[in-house]
Backbone as a ProteinNet text record, in pm:
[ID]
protein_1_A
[PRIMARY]
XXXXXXXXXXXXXXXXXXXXXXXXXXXXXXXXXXXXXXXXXXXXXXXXXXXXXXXXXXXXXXXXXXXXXXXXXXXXXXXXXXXXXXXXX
[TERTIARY]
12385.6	12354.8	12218	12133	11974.8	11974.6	11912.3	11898.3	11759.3	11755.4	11591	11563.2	11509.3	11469.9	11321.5	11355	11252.7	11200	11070.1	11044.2	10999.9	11058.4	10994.5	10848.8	10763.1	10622.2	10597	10667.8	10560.9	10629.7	10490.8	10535.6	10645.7	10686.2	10790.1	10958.6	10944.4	11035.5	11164.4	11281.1	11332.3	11368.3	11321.1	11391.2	11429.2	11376.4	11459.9	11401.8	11267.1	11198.7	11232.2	11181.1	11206.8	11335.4	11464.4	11587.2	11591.8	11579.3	11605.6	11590.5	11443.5	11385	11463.7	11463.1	11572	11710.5	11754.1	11876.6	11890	11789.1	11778.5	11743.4	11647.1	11627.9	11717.4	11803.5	11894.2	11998.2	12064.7	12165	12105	11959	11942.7	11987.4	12073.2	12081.5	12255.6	12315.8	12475.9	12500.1	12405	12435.4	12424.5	12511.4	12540.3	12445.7	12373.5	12282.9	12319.5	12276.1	12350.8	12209.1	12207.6	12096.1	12163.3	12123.7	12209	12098.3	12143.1	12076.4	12128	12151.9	12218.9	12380	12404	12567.1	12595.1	12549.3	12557.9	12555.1	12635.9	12600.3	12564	12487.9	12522.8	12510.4	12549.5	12544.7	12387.1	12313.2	12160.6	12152.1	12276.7	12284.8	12342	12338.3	12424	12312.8	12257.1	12138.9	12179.1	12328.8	12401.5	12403.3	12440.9	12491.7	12336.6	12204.8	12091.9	12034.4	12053.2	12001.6	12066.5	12161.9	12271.6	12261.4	12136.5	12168.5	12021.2	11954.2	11823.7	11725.7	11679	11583	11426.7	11397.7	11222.4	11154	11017	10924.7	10932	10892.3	10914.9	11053	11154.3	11282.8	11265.8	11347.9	11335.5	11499.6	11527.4	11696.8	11675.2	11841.7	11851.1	11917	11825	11888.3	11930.9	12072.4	12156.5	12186.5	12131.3	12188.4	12264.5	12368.6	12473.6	12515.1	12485.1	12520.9	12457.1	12467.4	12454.4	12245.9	12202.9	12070.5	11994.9	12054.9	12034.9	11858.6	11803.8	11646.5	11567.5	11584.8	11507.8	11521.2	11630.7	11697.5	11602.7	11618.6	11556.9	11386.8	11382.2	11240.6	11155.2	11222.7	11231.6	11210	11318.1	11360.9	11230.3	11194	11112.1	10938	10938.7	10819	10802.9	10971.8	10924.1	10878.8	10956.4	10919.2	10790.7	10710.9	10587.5	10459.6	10528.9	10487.3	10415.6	10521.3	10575.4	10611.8	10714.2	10773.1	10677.5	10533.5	10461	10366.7	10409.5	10322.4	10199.8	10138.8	9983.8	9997.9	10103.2	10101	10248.5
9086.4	9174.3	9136.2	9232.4	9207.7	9272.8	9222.8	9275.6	9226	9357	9359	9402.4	9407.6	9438.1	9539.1	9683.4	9762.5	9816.7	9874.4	9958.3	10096.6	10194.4	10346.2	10355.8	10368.9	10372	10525.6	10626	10747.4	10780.1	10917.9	10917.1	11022	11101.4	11185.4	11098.5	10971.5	10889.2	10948.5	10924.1	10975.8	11104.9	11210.7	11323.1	11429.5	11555.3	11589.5	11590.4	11578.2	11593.6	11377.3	11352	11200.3	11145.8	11233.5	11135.7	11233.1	11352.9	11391.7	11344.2	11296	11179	11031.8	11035.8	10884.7	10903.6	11001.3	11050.4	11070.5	11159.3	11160.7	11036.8	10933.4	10824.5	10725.8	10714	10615.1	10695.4	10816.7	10864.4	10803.5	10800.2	10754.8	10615.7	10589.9	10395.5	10401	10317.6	10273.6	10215.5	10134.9	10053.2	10119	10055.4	10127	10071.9	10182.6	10166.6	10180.7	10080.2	10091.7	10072.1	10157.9	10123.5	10099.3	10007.7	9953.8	9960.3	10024.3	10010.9	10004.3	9869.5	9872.4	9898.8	9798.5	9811.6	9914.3	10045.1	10177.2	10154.9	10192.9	10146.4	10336.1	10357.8	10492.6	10453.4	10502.1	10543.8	10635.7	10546.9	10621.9	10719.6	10734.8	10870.1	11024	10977.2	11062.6	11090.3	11240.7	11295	11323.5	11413.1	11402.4	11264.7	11188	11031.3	11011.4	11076.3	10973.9	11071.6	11152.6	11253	11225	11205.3	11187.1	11075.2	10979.2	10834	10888.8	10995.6	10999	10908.7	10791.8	10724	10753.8	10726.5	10725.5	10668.9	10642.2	10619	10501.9	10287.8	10213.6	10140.6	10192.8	10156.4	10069.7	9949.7	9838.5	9851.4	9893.6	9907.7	9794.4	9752.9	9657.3	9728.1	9732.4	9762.3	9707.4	9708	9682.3	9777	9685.7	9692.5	9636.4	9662.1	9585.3	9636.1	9658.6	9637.9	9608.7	9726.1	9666.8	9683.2	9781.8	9819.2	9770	9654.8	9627.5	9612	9507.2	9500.8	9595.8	9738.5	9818.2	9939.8	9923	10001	9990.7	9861.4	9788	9805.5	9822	9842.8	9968.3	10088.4	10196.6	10230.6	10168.8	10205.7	10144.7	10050.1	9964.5	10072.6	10127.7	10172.7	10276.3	10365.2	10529.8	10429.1	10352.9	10317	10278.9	10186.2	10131.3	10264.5	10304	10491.2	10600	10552.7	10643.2	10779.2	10745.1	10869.9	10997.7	10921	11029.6	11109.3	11107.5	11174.8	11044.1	11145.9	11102.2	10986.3	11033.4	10925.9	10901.7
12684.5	12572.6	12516	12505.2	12410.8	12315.7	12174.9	12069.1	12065.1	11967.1	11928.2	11789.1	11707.4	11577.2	11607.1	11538.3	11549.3	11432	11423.9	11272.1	11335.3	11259	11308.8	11260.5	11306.3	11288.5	11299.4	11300.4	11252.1	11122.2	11150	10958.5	10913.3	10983.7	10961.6	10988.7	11070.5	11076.5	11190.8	11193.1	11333.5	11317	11313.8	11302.5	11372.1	11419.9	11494.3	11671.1	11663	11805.5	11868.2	11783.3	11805.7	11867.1	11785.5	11817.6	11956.6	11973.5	12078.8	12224.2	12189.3	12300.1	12332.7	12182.3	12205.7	12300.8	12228.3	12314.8	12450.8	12481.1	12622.7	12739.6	12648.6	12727.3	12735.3	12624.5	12629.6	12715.2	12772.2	12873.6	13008.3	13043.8	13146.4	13184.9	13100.4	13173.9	13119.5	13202.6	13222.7	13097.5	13025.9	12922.7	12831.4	12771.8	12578.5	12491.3	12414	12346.7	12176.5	12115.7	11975.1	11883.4	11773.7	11685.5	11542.5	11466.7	11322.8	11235.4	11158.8	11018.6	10854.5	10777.6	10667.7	10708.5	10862.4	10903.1	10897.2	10934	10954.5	11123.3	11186	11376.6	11431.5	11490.2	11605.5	11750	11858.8	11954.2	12002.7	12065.7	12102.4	12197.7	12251.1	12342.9	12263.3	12133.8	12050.8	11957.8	12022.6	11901.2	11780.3	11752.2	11628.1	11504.4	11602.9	11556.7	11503.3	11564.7	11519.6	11412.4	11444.5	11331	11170.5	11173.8	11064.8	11001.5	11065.2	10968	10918.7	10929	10864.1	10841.7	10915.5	10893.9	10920.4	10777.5	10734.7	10783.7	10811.6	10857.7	10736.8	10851.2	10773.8	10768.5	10828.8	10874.3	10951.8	10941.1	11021.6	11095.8	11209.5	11274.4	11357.4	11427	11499.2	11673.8	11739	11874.3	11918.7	12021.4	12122.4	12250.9	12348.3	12478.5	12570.5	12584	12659.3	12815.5	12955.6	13035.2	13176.1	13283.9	13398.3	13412.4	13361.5	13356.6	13182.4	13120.2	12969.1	12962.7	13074.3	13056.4	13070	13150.3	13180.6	13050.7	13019.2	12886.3	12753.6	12722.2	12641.8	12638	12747.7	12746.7	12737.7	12764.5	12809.8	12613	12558.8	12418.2	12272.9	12354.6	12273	12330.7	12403.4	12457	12340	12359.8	12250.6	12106	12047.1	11892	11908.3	12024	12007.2	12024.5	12081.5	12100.5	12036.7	11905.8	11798.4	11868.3	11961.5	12013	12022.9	12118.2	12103.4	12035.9	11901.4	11749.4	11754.5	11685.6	11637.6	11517.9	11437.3	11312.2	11263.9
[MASK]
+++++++++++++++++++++++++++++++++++++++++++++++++++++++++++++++++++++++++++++++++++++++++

């Protein structure tokens, strides 16, 4: 299992184009992807689940990956936040 500590760095924060991405990248891998914030847990394959915890730009969450593909996962996941999923700001 790897955990990681992340901050959303754009400025609109995860909302709806962002988690979508998240979503979709975290289905690509076997391992379960968990993001925590304020012991609030979702499921990162679950655009619902990410949309619904509403986090702002400045959010510090805690990722989890747990299985057979966890390092490539992990990395894959840490790329969109360092990213900023893309956006300019």
């Amino acid at each position: 299992m790897l955990q990681r500590t992340l901050t959303i760095q754009n400025k609109l924060g995860l909302h709806a184009r962002p988690s979508a991405l998240l979503s979709k990248t975290a289905a690509l891998f076997k391992s379960s992807i968990t993001l925590t914030e304020n012991q609030r847990s979702v499921d990162a394959k679950s655009i619902l689940g990410l949309m619904t915890m509403a986090l702002p730009c400045g959010t510090e969450l805690t990722v989890t990956v747990d299985g057979p593909d966890e390092a490539s996962a992990m990395e894959s996941i840490v790329e969109l936040f360092e990213d900023r999923f893309g956006e300019e700001e």
